[in-house]
N, CA, C and O atoms as a GROMACS GRO file, in nm:
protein
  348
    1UNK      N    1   0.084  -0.117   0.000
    1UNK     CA    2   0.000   0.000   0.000
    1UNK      C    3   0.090   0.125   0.000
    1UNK      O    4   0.200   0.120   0.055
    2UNK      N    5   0.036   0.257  -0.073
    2UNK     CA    6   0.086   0.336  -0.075
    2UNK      C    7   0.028   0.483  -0.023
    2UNK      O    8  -0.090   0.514  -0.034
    3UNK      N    9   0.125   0.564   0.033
    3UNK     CA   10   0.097   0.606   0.139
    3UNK      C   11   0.055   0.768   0.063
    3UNK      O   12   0.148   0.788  -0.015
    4UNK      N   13  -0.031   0.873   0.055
    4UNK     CA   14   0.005   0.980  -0.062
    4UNK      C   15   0.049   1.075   0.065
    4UNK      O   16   0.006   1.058   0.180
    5UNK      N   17   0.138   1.174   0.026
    5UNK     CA   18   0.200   1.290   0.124
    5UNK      C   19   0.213   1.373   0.103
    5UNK      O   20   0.283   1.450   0.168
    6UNK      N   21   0.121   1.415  -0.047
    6UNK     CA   22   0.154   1.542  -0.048
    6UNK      C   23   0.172   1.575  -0.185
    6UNK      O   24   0.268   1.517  -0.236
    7UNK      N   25   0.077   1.689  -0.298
    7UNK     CA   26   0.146   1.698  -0.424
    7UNK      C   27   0.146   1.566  -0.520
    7UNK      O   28   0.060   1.481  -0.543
    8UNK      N   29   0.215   1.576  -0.544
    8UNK     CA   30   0.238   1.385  -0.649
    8UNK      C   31   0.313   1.265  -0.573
    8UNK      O   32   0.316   1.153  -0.624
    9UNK      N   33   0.361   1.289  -0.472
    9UNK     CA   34   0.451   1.240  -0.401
    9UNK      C   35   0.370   1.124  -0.304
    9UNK      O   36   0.294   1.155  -0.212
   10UNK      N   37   0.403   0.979  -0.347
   10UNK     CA   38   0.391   0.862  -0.231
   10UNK      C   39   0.454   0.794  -0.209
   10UNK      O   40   0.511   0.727  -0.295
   11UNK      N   41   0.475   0.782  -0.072
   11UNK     CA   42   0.568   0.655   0.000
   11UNK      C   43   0.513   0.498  -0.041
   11UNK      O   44   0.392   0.481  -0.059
   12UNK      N   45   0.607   0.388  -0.055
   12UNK     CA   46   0.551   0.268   0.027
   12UNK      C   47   0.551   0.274   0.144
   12UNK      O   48   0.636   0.339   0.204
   13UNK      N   49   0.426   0.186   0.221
   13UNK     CA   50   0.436   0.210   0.354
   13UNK      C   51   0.471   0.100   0.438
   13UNK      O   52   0.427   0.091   0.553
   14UNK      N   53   0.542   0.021   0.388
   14UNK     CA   54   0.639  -0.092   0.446
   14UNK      C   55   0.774  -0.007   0.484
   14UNK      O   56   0.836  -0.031   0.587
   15UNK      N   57   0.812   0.092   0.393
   15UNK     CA   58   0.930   0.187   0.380
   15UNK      C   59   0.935   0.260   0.538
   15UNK      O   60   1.032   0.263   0.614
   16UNK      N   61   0.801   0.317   0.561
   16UNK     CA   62   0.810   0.410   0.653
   16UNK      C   63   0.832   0.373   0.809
   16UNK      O   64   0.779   0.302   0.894
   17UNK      N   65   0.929   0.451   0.800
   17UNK     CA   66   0.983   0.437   0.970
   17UNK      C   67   0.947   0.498   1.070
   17UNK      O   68   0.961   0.445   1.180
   18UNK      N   69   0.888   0.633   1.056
   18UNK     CA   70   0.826   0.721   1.155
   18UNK      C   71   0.736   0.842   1.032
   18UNK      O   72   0.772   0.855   0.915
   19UNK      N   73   0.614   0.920   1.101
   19UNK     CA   74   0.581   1.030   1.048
   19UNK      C   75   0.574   1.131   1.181
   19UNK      O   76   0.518   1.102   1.286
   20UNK      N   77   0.654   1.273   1.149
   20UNK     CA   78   0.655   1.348   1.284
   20UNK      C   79   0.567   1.476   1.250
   20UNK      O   80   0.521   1.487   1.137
   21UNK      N   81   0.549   1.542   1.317
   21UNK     CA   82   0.528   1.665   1.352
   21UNK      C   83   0.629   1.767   1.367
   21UNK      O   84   0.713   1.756   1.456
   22UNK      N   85   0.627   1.859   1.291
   22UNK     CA   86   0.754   1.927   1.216
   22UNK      C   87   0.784   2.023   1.312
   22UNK      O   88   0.899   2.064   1.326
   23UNK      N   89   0.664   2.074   1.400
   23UNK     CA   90   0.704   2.176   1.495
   23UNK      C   91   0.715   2.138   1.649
   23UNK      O   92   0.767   2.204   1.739
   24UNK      N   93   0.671   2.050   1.654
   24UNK     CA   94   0.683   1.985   1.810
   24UNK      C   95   0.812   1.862   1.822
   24UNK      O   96   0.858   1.800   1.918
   25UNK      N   97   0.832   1.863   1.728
   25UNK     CA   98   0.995   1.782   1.704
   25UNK      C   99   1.098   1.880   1.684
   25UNK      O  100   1.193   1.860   1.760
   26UNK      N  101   1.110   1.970   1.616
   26UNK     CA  102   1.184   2.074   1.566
   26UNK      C  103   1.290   2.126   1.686
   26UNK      O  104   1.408   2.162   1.680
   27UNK      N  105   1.215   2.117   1.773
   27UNK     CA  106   1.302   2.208   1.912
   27UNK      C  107   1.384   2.083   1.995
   27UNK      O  108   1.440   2.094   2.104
   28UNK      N  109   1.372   1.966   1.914
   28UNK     CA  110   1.480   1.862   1.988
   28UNK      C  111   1.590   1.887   1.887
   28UNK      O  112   1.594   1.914   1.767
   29UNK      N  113   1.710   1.861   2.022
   29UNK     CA  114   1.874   1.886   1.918
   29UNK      C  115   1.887   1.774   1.819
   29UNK      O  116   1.913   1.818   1.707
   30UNK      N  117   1.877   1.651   1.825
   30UNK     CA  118   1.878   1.590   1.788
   30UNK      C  119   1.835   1.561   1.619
   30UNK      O  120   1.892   1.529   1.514
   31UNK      N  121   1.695   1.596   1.669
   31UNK     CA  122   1.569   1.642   1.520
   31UNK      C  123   1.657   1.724   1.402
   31UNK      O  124   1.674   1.693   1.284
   32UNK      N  125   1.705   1.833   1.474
   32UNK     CA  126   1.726   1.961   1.399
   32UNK      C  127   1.858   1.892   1.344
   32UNK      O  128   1.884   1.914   1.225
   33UNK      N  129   1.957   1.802   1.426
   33UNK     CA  130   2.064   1.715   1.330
   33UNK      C  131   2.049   1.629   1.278
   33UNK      O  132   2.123   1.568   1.201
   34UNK      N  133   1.949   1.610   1.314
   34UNK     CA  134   1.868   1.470   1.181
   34UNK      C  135   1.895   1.563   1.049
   34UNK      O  136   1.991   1.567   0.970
   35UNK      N  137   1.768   1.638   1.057
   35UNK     CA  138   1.736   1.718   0.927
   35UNK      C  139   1.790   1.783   0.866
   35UNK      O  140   1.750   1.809   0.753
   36UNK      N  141   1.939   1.853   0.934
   36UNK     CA  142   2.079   1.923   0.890
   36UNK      C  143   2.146   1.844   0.806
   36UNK      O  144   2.206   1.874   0.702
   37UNK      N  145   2.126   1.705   0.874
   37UNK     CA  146   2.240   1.628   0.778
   37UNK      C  147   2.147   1.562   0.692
   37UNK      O  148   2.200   1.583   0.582
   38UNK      N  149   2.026   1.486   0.666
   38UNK     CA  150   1.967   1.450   0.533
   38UNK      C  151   1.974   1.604   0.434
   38UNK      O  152   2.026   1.596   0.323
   39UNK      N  153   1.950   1.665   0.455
   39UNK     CA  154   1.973   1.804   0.405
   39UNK      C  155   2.093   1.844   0.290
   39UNK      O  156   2.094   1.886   0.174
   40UNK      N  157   2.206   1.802   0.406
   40UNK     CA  158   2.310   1.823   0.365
   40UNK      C  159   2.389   1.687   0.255
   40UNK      O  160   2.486   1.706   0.182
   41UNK      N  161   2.339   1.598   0.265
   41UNK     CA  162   2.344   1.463   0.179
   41UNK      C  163   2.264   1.470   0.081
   41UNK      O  164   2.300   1.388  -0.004
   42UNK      N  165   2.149   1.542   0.041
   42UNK     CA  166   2.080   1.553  -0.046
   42UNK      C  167   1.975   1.430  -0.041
   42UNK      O  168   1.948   1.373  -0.147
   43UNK      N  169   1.911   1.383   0.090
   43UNK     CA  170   1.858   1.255   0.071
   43UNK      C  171   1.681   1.351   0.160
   43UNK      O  172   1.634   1.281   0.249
   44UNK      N  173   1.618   1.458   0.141
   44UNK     CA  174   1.551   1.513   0.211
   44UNK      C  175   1.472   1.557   0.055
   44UNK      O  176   1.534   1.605  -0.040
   45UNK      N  177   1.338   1.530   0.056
   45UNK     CA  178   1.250   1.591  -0.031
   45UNK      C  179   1.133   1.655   0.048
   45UNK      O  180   1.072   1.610   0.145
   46UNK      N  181   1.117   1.789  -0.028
   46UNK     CA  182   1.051   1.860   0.027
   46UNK      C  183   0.917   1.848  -0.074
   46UNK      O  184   0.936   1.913  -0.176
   47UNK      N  185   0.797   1.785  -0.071
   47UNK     CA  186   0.711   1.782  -0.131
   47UNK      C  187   0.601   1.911  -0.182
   47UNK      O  188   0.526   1.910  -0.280
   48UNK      N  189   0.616   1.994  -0.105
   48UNK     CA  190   0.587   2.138  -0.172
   48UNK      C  191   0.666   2.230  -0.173
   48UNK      O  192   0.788   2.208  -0.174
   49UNK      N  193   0.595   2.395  -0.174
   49UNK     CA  194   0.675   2.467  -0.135
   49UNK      C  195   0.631   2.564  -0.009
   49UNK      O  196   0.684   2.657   0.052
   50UNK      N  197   0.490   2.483  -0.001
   50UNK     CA  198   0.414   2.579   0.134
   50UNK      C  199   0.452   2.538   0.273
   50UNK      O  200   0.516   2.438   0.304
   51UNK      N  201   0.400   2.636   0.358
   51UNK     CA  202   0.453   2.553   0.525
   51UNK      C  203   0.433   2.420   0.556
   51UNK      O  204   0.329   2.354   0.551
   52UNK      N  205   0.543   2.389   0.586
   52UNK     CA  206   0.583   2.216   0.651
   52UNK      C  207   0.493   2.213   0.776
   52UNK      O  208   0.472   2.297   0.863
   53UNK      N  209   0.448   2.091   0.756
   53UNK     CA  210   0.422   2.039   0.869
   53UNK      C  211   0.392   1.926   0.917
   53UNK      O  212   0.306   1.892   0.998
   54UNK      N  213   0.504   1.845   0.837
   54UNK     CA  214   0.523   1.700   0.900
   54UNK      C  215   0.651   1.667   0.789
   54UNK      O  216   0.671   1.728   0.684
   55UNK      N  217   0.722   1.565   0.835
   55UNK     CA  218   0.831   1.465   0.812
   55UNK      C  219   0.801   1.318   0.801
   55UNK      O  220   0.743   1.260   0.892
   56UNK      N  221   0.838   1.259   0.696
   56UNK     CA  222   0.853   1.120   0.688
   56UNK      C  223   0.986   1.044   0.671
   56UNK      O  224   1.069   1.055   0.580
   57UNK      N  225   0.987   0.964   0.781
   57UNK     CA  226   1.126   0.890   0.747
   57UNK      C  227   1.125   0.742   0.689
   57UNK      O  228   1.103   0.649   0.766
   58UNK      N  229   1.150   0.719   0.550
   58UNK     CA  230   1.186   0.606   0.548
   58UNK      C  231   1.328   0.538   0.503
   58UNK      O  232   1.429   0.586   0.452
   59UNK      N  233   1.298   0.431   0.534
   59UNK     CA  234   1.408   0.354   0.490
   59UNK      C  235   1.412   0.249   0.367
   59UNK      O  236   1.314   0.176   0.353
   60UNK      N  237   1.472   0.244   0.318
   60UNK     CA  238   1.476   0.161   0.133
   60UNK      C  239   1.612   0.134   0.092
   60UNK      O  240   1.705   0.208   0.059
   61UNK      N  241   1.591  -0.041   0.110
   61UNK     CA  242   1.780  -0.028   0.074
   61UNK      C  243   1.885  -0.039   0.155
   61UNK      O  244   2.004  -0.058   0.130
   62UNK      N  245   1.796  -0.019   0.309
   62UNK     CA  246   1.933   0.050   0.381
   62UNK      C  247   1.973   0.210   0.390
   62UNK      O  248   2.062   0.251   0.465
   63UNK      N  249   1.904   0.283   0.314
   63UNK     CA  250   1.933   0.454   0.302
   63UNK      C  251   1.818   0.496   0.337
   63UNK      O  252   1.711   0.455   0.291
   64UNK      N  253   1.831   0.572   0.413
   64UNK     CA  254   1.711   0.676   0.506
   64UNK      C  255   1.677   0.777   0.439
   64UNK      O  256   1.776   0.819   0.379
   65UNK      N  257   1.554   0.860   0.412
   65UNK     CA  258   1.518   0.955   0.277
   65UNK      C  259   1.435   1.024   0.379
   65UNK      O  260   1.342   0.968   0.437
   66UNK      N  261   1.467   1.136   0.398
   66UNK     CA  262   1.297   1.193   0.452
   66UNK      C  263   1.243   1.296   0.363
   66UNK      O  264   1.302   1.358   0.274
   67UNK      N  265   1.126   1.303   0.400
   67UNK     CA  266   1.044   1.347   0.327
   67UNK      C  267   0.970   1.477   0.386
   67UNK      O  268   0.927   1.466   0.501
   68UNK      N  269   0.950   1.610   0.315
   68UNK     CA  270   0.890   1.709   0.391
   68UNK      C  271   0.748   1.729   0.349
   68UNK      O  272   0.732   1.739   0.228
   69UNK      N  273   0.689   1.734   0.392
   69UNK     CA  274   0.515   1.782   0.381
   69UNK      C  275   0.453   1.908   0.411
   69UNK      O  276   0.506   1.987   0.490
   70UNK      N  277   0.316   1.937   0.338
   70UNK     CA  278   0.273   2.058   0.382
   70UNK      C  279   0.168   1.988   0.477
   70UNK      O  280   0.145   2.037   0.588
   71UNK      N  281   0.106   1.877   0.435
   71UNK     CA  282   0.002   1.803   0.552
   71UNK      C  283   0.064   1.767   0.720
   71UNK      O  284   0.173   1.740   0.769
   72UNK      N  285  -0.091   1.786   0.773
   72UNK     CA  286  -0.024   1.737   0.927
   72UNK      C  287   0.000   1.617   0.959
   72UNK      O  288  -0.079   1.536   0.910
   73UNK      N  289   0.091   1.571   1.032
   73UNK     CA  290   0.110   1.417   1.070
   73UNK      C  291   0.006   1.341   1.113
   73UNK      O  292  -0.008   1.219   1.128
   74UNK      N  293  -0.081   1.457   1.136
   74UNK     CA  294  -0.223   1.386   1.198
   74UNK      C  295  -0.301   1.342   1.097
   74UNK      O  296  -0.368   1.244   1.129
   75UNK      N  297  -0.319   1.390   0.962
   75UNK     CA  298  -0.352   1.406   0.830
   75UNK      C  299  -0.308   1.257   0.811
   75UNK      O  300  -0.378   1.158   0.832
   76UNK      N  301  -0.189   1.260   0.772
   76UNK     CA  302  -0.107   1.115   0.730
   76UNK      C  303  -0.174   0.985   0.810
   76UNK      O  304  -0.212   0.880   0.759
   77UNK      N  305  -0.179   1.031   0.975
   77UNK     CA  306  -0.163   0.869   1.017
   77UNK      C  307  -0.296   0.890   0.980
   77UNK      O  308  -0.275   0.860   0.862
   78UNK      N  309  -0.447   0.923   0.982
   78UNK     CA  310  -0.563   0.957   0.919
   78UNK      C  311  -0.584   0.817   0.804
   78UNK      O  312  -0.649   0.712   0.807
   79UNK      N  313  -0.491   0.884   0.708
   79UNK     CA  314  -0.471   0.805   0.576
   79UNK      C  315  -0.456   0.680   0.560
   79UNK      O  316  -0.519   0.602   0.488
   80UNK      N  317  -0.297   0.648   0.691
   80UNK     CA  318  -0.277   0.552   0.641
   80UNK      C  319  -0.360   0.444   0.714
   80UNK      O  320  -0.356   0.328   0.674
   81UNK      N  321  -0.430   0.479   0.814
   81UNK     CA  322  -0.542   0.400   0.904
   81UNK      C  323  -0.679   0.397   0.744
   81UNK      O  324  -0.754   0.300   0.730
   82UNK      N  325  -0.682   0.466   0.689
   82UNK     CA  326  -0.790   0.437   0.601
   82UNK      C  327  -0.737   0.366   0.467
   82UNK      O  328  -0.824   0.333   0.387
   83UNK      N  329  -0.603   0.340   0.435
   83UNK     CA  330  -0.567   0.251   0.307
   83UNK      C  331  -0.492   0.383   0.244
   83UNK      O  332  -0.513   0.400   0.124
   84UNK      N  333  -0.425   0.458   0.296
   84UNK     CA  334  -0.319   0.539   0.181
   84UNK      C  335  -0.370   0.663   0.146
   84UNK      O  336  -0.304   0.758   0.188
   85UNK      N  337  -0.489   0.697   0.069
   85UNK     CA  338  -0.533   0.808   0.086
   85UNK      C  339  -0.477   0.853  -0.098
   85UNK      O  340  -0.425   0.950  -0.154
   86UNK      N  341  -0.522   0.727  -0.133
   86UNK     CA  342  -0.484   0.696  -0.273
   86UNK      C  343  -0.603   0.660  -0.341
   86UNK      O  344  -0.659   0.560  -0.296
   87UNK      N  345  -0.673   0.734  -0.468
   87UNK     CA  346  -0.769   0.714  -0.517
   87UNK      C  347  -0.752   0.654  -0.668
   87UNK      O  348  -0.852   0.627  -0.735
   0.00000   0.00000   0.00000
């Protein structure tokens, strides 16, 4: 099943490792070096260009990709509790 996140953009959702909340995560050190360094590796897609407000992390391969959203994480898990959110 596939997960939609945004724009044209869907995950598999075997892939996905976590979906966060972009502003209530944001203020952990940690978070903010997560997202510095996918960033900086070029492994971070930003699925729009409007305000973020959620992150997806998956994994494929072995390589971690996250993903930026304008939907809320609350939006997502929504979806993927209803089959993807794929028509």
């Amino acid at each position: 099943m596939y997960l939609h996140i945004g724009n044209s953009y869907s995950v598999d959702t075997r892939d996905i490792v976590g979906i966060f909340d972009i502003e209530n995560t944001t203020v952990e050190k940690c978070t903010k070096k997560l997202l510095e360094r996918v960033e900086k590796e070029k492994r971070c897609v930003y699925t729009t260009y409007e305000m973020p407000k959620s992150f997806i992390i998956i994994m494929k391969n072995g390589r971690e990709k996250v993903y930026i959203s304008q939907l809320s994480a609350s939006t997502l898990r929504k979806r993927l509790q209803s089959g993807g959110g794929m028509e």
